[in-house]
N, C-alpha and C positions, 0 to 999 in steps of 0.2 A: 633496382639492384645497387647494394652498397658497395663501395670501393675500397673497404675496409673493414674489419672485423668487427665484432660486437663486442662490448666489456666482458660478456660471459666469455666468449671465445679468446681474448687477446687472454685473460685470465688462465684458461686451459693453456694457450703454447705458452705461458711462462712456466706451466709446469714442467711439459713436457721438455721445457728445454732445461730446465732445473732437473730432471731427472736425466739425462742426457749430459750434464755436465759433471752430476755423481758418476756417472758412469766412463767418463772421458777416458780413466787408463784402457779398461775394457775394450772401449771403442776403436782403440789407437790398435788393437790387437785383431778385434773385427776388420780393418779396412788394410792390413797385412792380407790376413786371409784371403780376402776378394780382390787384391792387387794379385795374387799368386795364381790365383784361376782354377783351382781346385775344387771349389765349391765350400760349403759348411763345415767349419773347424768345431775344434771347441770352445773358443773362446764365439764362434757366431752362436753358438746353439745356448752357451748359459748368458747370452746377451737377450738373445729371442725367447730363453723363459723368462728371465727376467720383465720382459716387455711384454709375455705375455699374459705372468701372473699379475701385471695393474692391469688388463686388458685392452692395453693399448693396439696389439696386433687386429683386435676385432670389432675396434671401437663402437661401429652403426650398428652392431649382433644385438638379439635380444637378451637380454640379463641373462636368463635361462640356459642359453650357450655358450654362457662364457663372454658375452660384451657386457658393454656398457648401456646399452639403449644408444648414444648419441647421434648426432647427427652426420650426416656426410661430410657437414665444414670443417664438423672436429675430426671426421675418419682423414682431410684435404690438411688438416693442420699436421700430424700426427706424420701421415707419407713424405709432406713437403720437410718438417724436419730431419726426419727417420734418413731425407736422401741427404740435405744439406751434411749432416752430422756423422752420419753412419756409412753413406754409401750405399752401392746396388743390392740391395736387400731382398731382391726378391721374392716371394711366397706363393709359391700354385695353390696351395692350400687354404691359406689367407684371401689368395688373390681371386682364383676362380674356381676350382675345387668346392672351395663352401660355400660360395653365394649359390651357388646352380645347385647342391644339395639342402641346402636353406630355403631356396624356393619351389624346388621339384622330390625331394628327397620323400621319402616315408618320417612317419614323427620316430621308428627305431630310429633308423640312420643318422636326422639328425643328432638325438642324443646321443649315440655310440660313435660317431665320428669329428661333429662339430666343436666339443669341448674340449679333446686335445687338440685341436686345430688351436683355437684362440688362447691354450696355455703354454703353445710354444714347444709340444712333446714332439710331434709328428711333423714331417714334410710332406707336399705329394712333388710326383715328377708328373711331368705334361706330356703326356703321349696322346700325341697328333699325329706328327710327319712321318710319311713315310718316304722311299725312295722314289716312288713317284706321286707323291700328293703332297703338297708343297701348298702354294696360294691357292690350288683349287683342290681344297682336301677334301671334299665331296668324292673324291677318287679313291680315296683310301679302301683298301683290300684286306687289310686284317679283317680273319673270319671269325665271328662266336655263333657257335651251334648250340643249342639248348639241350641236354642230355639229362634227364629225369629232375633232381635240384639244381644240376651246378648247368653251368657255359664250358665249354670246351673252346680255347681260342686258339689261332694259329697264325701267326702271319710276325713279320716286322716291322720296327720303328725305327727311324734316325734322330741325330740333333738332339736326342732324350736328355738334358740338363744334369738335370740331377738325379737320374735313379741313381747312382752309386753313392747317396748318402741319405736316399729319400725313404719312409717307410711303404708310401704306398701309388701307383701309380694311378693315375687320371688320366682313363685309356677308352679313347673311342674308338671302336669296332663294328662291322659293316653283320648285320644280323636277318638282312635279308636282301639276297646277290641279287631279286627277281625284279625287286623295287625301284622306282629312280634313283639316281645313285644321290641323291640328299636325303632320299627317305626310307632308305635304308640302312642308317646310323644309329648305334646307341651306346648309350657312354657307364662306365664301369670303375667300381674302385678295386683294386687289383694289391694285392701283397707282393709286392716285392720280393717277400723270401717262398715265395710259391715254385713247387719244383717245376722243370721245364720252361723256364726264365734267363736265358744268359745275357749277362750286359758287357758289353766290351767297346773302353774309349775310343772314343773320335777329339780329337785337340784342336782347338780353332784357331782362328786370326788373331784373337786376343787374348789367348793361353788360356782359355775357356775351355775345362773340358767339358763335352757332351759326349753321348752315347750311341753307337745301333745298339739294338736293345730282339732278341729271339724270343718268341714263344711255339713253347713246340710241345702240343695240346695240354697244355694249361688251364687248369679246373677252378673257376669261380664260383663260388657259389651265387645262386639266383637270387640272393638276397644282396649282393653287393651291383645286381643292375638297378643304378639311378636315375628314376622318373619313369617315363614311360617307353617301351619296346621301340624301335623305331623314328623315337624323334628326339637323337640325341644332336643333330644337326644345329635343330634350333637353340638348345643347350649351349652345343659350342659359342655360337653366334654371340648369345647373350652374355658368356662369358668374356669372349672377346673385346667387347665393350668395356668391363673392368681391366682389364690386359691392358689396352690402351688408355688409359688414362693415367697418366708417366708423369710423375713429380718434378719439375725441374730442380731442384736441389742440390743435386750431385752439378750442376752445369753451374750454380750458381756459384756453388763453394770454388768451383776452378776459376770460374771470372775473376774473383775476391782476389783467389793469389794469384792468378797473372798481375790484378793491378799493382799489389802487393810489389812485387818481382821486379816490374819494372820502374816501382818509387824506390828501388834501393840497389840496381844493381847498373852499371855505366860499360858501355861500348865504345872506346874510342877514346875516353877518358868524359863521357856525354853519357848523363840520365839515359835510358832508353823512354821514358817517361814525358822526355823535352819532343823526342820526334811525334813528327803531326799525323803519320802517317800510320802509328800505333795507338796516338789516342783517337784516330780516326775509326781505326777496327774497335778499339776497344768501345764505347759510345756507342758504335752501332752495334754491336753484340747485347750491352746493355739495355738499348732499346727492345730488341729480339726477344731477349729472355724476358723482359719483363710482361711484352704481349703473350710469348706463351705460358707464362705465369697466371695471368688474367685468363686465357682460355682454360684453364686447368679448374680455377677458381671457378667459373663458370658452371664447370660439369657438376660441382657439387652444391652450387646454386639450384642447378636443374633438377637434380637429384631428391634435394629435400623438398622441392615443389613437386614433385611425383610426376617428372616429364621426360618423355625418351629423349635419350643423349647419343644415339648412332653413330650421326656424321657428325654431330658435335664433338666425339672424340677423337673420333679418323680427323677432326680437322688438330684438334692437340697433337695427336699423335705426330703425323706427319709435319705439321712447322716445330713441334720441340726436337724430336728427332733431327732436321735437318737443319736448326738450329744450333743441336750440339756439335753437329760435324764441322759447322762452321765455324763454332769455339775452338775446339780442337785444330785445327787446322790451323787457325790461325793461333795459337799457343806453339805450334813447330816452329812457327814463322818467327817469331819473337824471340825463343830459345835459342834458335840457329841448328847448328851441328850439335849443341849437348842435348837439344830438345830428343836424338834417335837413340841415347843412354837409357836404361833401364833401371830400374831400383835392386840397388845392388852397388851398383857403379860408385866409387866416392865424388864423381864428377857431376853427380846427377841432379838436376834444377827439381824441387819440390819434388822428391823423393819419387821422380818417375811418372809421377801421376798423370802428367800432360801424356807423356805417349801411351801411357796405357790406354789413356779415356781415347786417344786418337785412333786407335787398334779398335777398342773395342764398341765406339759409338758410331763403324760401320754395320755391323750385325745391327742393333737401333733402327733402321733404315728398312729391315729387312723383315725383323721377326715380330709374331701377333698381325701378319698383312704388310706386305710391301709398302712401300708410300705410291708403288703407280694405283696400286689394291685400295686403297685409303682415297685417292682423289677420284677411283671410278665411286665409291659411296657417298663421296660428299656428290658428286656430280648427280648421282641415280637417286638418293635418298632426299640430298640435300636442297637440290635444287629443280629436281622433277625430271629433269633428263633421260632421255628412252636409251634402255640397254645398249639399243642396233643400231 
């Protein structure tokens, strides 16, 4: 394994950061948006066609759908930018949505759904959680009954991201009550503007809004169940694996101006940059990011070698997640009392950013598997460990 890119690949991020720097006013309008917590504006949506029609969004797709062919390094190049430059970007549809209809889908489905994924038209929202299935969402109760073409579904969802800007929802539902309750899952692409649908916000710690989300007997048609009856479980699973595989970028770009911050700004009439005890955090932060940087790297090492990445990502997941809290955390620290201002404020150090990421890189910790959820896989998968 190389420790460094190839000519061809270093070649690719100069584009992309070339096309990333054309786009700078844009960008500056995207990461308003996602500091506000509302979800996809419009300056994110003609950002994301923009980035969809070079097909950057879908980079490793086969041409056919709308990628590129590339590789995983370049799909690793592309997210690692996308977060440095742009921010939490996230995509169900990009993200797990299309690979699980990519690999499991019917050859309709992928053409009628996969190529507005990768040109940036469509969203999905992620419906998983319910009020009670959470880390163990094997538990999940939403019902679909099969009624002559269509599913008739019934049940709720929480924490739903983005259905209120999303086209289509990525909804797993429980299709046979009689089954273990893992193997009785299967997973559904669901219209959002489907009657018997109602979404109503839930506002989170980090001005995040998410949703409970009603279905109250809601007709799908039997062409929108994805792969096979029953074994939407392991779907999930496999999806979830892409879910955790989290770009450090957005952590990196806050590192940059903390250093930034404190080469230019004096307490006392003293550098904060001269205390030992800030370039002490700062260093060790450095160090941090840069191994889960290398862990990140890794996955799409593994990936173009055709090798399962499980607990190799729960292991990303969990040290970059608990890595950003620790950035965060220590960015309040630094700040003092401006660090609790908000963007808005005239007083406010790097336009708020620090507390926002501080807010919100608690949920991080939480969502796609807890981090307890993540060190029972590396323990069980990773290192052979018995469940009991």
């Amino acid at each position: 394994m190389e420790f460094r890119f190839t000519a061809e690949e270093e070649k690719f991020r100069q584009e992309i950061r070339e096309f990333l720097h054309k786009e700078a006013e844009l960008i500056e309008k995207v990461r308003w948006e996602e500091t506000i917590g509302g979800g996809w504006g419009p300056a994110t949506w003609e950002f994301v066609r923009k980035a969809g029609a070079k097909g950057y969004l879908t980079p490793s797709w086969p041409k056919e759908y709308g990628g590129l062919g590339a590789s995983h390094m370049q799909r690793y190049i592309i997210a690692e930018e996308l977060a440095y430059h742009v921010g939490r970007l996230a995509a169900v549809g990009v993200g797990m949505a299309g690979p699980v209809i990519l690999r499991f889908g019917t050859e309709a489905q992928k053409e009628r759904f996969l190529p507005e994924i990768a040109r940036g038209e469509v969203e999905y929202a992620l419906g998983y959680t319910e009020p009670e299935a959470g880390s163990d969402l094997a538990s999940l109760q939403m019902r679909a009954v099969r009624k002559d073409d269509h599913y008739i579904i019934n049940g709720q969802k929480v924490f739903n991201t983005a259905c209120h800007w999303s086209k289509y929802h990525w909804l797993a539902a429980r299709t046979d009550p009689t089954a273990k309750k893992h193997r009785g899952i299967s997973m559904f692409v669901v219209d959002l503007d489907s009657p018997g649908i109602t979404i109503r916000p839930l506002i989170g710690l980090g001005k995040v809004r998410t949703n409970e989300v009603f279905y109250d007997n809601v007709r799908v048609p039997k062409e929108n169940l994805v792969g096979d009856i029953n074994r939407g479980f392991n779907y999930i699973m496999a999806a979830l694996d892409f879910e955790r595989m989290l770009p450090m970028g957005i952590y990196r770009r806050l590192l940059d101006e903390l250093i930034e911050y404190v080469k230019a700004n004096k307490v006392d009439g003293k550098l904060l940059a001269s205390s030992p005890i800030i370039r002490q955090k700062l260093a060790q932060l450095a160090i941090e990011l840069e191994v889960a940087n290398l862990l990140y790297y890794r996955l799409a090492y593994l990936l173009d070698r055709g090798e399962p990445t499980s607990h190799q990502a729960s292991m990303e997941k969990v040290f970059g997640t608990e890595v950003g809290q620790c950035l965060t955390k220590a960015g309040m620290q630094i700040l003092g009392l401006y660090g609790q201002l908000q963007q808005g404020s005239k007083w406010v150090p790097l336009q708020g950013r620090v507390e926002n990421s501080y807010r919100t890189s608690i949920i991080e910790t939480i969502y796609a598997g807890t981090s307890e959820v993540q060190r029972n896989i590396i323990a069980i998968r990773g290192l052979g460990l018995p469940r009991h």
